[in-house]
DSSP file (Angstrom, degrees, kcal/mol; ACC not computed):
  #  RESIDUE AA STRUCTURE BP1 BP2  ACC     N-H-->O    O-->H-N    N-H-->O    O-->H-N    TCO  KAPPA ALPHA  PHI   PSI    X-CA   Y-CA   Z-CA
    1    1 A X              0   0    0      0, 0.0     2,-0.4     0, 0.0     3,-0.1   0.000 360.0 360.0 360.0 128.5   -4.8  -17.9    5.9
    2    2 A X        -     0   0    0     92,-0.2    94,-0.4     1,-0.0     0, 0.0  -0.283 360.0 -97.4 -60.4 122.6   -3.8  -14.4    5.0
    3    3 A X        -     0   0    0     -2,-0.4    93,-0.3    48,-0.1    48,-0.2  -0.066  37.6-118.3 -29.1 148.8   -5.6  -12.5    2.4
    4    4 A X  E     -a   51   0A   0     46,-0.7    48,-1.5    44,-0.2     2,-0.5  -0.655  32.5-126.6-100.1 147.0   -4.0  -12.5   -1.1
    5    5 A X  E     -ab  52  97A   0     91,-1.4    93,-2.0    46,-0.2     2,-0.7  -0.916  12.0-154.7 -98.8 125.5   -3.0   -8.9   -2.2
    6    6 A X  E     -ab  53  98A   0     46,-4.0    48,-2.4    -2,-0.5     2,-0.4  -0.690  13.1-175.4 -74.2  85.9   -4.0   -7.5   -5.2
    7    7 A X  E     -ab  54  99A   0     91,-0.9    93,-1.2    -2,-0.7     2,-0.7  -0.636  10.1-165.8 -90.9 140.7   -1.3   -4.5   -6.5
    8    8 A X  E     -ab  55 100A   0     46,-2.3    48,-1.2    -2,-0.4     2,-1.1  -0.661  18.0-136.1-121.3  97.4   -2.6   -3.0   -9.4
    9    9 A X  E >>  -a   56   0A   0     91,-0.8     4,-0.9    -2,-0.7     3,-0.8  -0.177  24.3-166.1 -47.8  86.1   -0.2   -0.6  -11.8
   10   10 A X  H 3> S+     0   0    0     46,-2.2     4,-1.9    -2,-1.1     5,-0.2   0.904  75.4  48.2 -62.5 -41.2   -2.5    2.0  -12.3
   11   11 A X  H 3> S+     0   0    0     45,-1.0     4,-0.7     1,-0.2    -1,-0.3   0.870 117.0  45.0 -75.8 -13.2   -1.0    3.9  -15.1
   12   12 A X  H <> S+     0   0    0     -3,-0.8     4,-0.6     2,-0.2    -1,-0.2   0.654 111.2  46.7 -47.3 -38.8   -0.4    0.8  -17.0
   13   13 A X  H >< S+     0   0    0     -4,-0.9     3,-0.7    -5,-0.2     4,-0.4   0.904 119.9  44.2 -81.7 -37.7   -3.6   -0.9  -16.6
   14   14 A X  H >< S+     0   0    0     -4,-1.9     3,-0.7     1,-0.3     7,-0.2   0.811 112.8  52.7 -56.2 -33.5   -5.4    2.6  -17.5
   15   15 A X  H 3< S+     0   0    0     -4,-0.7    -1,-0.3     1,-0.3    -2,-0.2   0.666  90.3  80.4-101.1 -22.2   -3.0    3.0  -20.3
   16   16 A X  T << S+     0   0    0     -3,-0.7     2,-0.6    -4,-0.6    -1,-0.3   0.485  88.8  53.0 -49.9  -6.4   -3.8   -0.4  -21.6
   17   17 A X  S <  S-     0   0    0     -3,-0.7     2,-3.0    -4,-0.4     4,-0.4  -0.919  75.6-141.9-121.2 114.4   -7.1    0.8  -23.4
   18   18 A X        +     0   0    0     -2,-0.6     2,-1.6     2,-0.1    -3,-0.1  -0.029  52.8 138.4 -71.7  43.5   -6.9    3.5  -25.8
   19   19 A X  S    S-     0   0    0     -2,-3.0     2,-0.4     1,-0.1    -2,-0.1  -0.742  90.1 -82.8-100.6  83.5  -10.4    5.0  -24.7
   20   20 A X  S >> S+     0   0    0     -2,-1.6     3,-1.6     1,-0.2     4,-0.7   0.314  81.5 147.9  55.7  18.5   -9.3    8.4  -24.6
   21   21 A X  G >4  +     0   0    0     -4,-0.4     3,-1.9    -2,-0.4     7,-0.2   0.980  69.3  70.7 -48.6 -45.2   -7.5    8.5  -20.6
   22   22 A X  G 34 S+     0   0    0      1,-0.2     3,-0.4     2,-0.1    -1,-0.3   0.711  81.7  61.2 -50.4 -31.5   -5.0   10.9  -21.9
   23   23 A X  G <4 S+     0   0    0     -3,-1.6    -1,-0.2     1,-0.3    -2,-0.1   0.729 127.9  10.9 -27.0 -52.2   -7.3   13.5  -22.1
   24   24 A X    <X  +     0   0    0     -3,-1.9     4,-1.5    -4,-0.7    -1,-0.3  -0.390  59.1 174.4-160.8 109.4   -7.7   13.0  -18.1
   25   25 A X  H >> S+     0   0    0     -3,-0.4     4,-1.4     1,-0.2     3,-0.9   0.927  86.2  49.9 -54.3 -63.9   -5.3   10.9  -16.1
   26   26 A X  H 3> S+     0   0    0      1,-0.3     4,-1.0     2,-0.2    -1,-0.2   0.873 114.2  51.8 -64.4 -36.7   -6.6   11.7  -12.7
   27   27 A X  H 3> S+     0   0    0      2,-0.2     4,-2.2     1,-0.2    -1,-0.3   0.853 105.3  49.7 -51.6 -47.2  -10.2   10.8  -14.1
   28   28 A X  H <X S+     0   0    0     -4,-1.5     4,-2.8    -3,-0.9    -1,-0.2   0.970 110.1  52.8 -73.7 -36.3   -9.4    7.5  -15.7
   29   29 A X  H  X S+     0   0    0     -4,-1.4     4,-0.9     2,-0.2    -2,-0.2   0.651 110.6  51.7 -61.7 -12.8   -7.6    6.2  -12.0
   30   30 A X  H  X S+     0   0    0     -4,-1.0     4,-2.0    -5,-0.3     5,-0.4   0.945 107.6  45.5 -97.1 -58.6  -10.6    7.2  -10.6
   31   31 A X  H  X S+     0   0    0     -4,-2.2     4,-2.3     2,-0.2     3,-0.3   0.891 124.8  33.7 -38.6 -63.2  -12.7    5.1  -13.1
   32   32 A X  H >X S+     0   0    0     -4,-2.8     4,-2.7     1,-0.2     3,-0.7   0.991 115.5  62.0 -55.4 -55.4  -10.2    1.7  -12.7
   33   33 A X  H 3X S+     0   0    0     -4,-0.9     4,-0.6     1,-0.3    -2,-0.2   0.762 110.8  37.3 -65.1 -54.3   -9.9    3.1   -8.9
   34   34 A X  H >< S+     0   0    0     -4,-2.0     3,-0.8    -3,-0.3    -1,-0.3   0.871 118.3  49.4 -66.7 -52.0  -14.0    2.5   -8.8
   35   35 A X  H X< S+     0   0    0     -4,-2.3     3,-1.6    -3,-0.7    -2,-0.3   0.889  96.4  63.8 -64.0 -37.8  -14.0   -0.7  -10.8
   36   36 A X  H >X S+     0   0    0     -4,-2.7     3,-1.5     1,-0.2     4,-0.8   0.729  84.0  82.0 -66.7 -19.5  -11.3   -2.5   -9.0
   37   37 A X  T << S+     0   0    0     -3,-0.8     4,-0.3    -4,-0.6    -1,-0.2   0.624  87.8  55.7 -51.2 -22.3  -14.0   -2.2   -5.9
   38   38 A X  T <> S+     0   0    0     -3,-1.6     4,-1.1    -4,-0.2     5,-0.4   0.601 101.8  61.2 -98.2  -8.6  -15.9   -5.7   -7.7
   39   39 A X  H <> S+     0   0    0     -3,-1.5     4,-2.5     3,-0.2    -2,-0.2   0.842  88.1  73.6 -77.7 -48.7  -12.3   -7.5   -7.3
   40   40 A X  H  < S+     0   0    0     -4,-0.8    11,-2.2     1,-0.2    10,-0.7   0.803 111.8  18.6 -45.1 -58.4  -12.5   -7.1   -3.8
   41   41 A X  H  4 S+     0   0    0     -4,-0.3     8,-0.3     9,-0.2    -1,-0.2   0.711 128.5  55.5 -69.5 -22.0  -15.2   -9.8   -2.9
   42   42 A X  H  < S-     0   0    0     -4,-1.1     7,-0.2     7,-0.1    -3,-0.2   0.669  85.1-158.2-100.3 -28.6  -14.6  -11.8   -6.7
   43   43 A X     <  -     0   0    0     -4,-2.5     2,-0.3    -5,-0.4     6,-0.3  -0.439  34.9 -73.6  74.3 166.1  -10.8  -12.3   -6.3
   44   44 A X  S    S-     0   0    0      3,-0.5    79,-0.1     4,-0.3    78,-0.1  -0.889  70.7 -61.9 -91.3 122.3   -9.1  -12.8  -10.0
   45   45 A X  S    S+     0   0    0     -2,-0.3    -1,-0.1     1,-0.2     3,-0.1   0.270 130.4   9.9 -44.2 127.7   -9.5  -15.9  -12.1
   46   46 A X  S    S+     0   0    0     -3,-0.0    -1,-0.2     0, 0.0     2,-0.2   0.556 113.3  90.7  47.0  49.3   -7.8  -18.5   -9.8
   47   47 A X  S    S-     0   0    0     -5,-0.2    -3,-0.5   -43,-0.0    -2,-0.0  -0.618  73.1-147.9-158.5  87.0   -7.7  -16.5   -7.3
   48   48 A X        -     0   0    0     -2,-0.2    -4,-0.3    -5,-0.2     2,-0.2  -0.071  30.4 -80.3 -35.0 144.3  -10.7  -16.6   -5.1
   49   49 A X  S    S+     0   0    0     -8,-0.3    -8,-0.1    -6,-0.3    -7,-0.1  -0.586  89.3  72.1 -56.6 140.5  -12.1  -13.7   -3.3
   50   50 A X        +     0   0    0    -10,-0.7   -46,-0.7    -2,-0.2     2,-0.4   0.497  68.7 161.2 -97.1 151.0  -12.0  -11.9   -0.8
   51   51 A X  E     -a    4   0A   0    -11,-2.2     2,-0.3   -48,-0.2   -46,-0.2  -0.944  39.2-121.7-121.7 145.5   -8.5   -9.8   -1.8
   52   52 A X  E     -a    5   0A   0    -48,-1.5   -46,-4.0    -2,-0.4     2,-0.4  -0.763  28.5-153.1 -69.7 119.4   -7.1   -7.1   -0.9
   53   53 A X  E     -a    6   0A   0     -2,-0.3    19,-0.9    17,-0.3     2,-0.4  -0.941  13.3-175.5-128.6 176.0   -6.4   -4.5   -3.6
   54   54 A X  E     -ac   7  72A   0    -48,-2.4   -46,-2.3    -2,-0.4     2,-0.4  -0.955   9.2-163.0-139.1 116.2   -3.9   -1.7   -4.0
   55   55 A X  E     -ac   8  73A   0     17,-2.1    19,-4.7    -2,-0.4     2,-0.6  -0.868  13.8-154.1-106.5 131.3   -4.1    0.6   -6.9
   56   56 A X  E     -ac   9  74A   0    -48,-1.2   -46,-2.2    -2,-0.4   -45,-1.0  -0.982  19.0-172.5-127.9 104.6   -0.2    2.6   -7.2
   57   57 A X  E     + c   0  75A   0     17,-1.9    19,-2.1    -2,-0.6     2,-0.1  -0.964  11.5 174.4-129.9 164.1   -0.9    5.8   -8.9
   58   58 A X    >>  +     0   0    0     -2,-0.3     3,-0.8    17,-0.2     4,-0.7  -0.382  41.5  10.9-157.3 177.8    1.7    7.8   -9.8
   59   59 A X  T 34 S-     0   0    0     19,-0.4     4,-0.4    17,-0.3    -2,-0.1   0.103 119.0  -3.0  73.1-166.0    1.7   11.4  -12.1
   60   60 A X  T 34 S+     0   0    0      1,-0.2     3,-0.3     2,-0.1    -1,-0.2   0.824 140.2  51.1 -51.4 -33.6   -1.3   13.7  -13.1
   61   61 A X  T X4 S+     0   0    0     -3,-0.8     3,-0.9     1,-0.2    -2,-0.2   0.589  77.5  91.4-110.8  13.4   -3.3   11.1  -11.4
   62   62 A X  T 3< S+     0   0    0     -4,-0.7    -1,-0.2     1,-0.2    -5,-0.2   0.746  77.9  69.2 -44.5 -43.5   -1.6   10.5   -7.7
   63   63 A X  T 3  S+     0   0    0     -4,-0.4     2,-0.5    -3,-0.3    -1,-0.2  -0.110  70.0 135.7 -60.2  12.7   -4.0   13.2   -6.0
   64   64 A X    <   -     0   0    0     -3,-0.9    -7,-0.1     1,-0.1    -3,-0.0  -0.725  60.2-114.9 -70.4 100.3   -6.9   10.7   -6.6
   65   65 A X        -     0   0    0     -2,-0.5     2,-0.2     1,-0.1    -1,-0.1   0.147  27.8-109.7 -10.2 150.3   -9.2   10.5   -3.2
   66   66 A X        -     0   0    0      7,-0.0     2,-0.3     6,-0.0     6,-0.1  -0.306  40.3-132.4 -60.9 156.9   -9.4    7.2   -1.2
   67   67 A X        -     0   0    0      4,-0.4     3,-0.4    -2,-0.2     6,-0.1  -0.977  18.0-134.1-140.8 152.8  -12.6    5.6   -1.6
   68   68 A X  S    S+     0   0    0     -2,-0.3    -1,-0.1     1,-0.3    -2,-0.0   0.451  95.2  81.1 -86.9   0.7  -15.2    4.0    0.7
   69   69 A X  S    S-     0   0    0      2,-0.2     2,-0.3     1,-0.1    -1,-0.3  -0.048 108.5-118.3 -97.2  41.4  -15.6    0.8   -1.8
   70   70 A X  S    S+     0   0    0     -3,-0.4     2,-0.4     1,-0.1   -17,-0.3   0.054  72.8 132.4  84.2   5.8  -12.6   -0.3    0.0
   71   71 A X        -     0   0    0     -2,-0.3    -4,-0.4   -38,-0.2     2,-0.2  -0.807  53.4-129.0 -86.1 111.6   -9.9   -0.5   -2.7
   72   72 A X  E     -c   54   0A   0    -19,-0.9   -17,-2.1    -2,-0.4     2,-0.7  -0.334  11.3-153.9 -74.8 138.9   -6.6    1.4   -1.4
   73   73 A X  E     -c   55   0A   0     -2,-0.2     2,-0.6   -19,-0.2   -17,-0.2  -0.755  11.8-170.0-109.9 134.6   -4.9    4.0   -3.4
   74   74 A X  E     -c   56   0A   0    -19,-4.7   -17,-1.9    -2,-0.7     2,-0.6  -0.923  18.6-124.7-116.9 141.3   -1.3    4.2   -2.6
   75   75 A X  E     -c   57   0A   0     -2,-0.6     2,-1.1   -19,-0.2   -17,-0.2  -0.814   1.6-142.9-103.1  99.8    0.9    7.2   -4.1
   76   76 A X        -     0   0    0    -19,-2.1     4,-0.4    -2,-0.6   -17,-0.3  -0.627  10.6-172.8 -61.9  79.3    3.7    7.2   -5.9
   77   77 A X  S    S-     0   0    0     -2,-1.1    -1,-0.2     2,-0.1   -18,-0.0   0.738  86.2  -9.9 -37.5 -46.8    6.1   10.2   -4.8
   78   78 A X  S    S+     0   0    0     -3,-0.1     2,-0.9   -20,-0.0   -19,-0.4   0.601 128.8  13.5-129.1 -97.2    8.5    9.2   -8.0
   79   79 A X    >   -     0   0    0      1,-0.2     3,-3.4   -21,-0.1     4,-0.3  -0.755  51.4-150.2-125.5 101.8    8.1    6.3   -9.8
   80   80 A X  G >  S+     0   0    0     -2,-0.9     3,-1.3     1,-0.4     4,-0.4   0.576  97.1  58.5   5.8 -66.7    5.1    3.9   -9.8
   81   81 A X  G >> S+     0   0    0      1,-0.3     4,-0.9     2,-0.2     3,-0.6   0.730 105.8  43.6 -61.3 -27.6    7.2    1.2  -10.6
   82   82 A X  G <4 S+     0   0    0     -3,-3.4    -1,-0.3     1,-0.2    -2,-0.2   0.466 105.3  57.5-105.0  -4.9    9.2    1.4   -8.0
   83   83 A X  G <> S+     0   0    0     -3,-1.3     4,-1.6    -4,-0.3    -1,-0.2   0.400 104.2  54.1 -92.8  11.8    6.9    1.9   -5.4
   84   84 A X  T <4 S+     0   0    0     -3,-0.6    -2,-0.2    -4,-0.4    -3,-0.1   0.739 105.5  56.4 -78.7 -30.3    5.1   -1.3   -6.2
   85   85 A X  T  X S+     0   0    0     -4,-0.9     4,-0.6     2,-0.2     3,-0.3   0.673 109.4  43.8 -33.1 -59.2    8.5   -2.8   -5.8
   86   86 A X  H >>>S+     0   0    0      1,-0.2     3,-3.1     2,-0.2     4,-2.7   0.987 111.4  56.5 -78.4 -51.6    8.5   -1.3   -2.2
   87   87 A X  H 3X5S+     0   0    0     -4,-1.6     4,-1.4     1,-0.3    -1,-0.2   0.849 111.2  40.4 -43.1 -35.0    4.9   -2.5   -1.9
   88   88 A X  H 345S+     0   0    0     -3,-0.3    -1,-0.3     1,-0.2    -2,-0.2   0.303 113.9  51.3 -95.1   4.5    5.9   -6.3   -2.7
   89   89 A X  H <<5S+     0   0    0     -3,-3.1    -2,-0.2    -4,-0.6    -1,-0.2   0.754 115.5  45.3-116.3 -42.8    9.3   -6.5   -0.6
   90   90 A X  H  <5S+     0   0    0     -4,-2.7    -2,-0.2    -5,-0.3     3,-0.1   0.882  89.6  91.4 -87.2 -22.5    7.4   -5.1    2.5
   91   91 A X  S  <<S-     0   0    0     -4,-1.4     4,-0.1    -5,-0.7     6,-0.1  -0.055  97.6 -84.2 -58.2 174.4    4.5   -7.0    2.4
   92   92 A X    >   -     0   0    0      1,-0.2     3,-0.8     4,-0.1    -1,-0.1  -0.285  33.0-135.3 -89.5 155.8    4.7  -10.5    4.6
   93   93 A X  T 3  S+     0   0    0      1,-0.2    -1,-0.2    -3,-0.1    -2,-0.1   0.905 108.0  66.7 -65.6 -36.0    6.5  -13.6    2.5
   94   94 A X  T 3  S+     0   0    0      2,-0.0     2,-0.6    -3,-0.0   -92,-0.2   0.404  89.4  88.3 -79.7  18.0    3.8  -15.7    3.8
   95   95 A X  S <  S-     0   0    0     -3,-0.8     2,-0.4   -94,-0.1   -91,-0.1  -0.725  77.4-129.0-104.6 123.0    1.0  -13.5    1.4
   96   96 A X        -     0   0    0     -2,-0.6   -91,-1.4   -94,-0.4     2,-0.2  -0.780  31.1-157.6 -86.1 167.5    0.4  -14.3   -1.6
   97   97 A X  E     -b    5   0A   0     -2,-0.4    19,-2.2   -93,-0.2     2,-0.3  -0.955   6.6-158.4-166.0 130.3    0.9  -11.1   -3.8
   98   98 A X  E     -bd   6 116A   0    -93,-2.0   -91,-0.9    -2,-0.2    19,-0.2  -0.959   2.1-167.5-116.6  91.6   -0.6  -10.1   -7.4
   99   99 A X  E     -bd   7 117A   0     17,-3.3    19,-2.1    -2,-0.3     2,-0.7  -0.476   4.1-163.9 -98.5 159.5    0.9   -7.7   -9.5
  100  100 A X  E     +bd   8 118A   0    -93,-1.2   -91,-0.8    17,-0.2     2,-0.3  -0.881  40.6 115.1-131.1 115.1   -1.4   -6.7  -12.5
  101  101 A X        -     0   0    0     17,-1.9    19,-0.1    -2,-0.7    17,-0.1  -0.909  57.0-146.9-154.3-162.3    0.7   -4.8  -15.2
  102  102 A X        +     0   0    0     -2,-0.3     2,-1.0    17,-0.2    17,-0.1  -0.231  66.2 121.4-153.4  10.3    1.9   -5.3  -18.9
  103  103 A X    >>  -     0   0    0      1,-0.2     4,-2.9     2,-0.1     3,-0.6  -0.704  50.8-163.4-100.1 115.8    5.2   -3.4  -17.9
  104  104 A X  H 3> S+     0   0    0     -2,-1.0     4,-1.4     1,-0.2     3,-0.2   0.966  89.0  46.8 -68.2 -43.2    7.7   -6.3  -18.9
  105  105 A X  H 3> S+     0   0    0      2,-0.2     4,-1.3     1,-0.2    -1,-0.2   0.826 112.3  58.7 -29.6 -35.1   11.0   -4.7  -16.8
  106  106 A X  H <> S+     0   0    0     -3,-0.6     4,-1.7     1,-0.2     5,-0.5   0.918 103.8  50.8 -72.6 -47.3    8.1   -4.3  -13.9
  107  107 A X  H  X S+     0   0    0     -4,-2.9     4,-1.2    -3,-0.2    -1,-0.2   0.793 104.8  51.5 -78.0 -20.5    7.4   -8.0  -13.9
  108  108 A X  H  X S+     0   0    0     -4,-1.4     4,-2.4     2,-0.2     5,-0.4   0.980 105.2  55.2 -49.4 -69.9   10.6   -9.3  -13.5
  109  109 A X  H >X S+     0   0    0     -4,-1.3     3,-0.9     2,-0.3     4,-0.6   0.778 115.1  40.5 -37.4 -80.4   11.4   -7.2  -10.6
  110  110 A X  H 3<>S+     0   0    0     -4,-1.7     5,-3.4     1,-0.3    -1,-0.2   0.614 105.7  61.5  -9.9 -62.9    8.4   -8.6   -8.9
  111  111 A X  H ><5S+     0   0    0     -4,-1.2     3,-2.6    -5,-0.5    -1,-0.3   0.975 104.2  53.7 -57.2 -53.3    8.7  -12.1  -10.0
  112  112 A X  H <<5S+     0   0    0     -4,-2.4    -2,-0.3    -3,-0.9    -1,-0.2   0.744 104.8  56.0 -79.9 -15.0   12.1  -12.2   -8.1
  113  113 A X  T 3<5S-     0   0    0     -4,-0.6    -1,-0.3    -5,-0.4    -2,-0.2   0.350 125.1-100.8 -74.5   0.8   10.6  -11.1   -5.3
  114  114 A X  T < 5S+     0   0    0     -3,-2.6    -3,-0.2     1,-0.2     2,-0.2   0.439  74.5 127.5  96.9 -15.4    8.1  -13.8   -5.1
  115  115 A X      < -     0   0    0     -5,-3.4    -1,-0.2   -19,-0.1   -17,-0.2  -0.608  55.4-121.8-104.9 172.3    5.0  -12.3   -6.5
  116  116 A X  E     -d   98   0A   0    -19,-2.2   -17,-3.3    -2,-0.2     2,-0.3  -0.367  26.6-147.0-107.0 141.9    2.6  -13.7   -9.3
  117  117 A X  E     +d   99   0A   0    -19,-0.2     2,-0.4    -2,-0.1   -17,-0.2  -0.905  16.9 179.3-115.2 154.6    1.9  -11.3  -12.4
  118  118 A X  E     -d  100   0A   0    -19,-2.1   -17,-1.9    -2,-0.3     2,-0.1  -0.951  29.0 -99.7-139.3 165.7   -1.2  -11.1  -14.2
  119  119 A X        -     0   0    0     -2,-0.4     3,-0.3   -19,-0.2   -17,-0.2  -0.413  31.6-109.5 -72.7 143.6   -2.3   -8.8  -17.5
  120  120 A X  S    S+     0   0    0      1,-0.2     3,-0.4     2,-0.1   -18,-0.1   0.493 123.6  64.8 -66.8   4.6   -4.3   -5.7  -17.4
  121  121 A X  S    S+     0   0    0      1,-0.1    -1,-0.2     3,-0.0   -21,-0.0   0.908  81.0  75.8 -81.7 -51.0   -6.9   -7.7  -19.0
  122  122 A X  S    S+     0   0    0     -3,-0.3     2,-0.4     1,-0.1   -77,-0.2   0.455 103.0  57.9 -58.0 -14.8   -7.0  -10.0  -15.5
  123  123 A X  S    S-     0   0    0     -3,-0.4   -87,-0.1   -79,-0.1    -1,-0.1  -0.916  84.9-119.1-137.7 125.8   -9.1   -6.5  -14.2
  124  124 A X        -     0   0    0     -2,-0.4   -86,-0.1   -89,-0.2   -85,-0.1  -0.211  19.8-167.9 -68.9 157.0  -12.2   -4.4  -15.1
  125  125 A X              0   0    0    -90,-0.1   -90,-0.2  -112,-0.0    -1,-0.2   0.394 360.0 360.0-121.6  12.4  -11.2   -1.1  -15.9
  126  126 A X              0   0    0    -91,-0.1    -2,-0.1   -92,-0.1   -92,-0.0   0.591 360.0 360.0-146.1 360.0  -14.6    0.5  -15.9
């Protein structure tokens, strides 16, 4: 069976906590960017580990390094949403696919595409 993929809408999930990220975007994606690393083995409740995760940053905080805890960060040129969108049409049908946002327009999109939404709550963010 193919690994499940995890996409995660980084400026959404980040944007979900009011713990001061505006102050520095690229700094808080690095902080989820680091945290999503324990997802990797633990999977999301009902959704076993191992996953795949994808963190879509977008902005101030797009320029984020890659990281060796194995969580990919994939770069939005334009608009987040819409490369998460690209992410979930390219990926194979036969994948399950996990978007984690709170943007309700985002989740629609996604859902008609076949993939599963979860809350930014569904992920640690530090």
């Amino acid at each position: 069976m193919t690994v499940p993929l995890v996409i995660v809408d980084g400026a959404n999930v980040v944007g979900s906590a009011p713990d001061g990220w505006w102050r520095d975007r690229a700094a808080a994606a690095i902080r989820l960017r680091d945290a999503l690393a324990a997802v990797i083995p633990a999977g999301l409740p009902e959704l076993p580990g191992p996953v795949e995760v994808t963190l879509v940053v977008e902005g101030k905080a797009k320029d984020i390094p890659q990281a060796e805890s194995g969580v990919t960060v994939a770069r939005a040129p334009h608009s987040g949403d819409d490369k998460i969108v690209d992410l979930v049409r390219d990926s194979s049908r036969d994948r399950r696919i996990v978007v984690v946002t709170a943007d309700r327009a985002l989740r629609d999109r996604v859902q008609a595409l076949g993939a599963e939404v979860r809350g930014p709550s569904a992920v640690p963010r530090r």
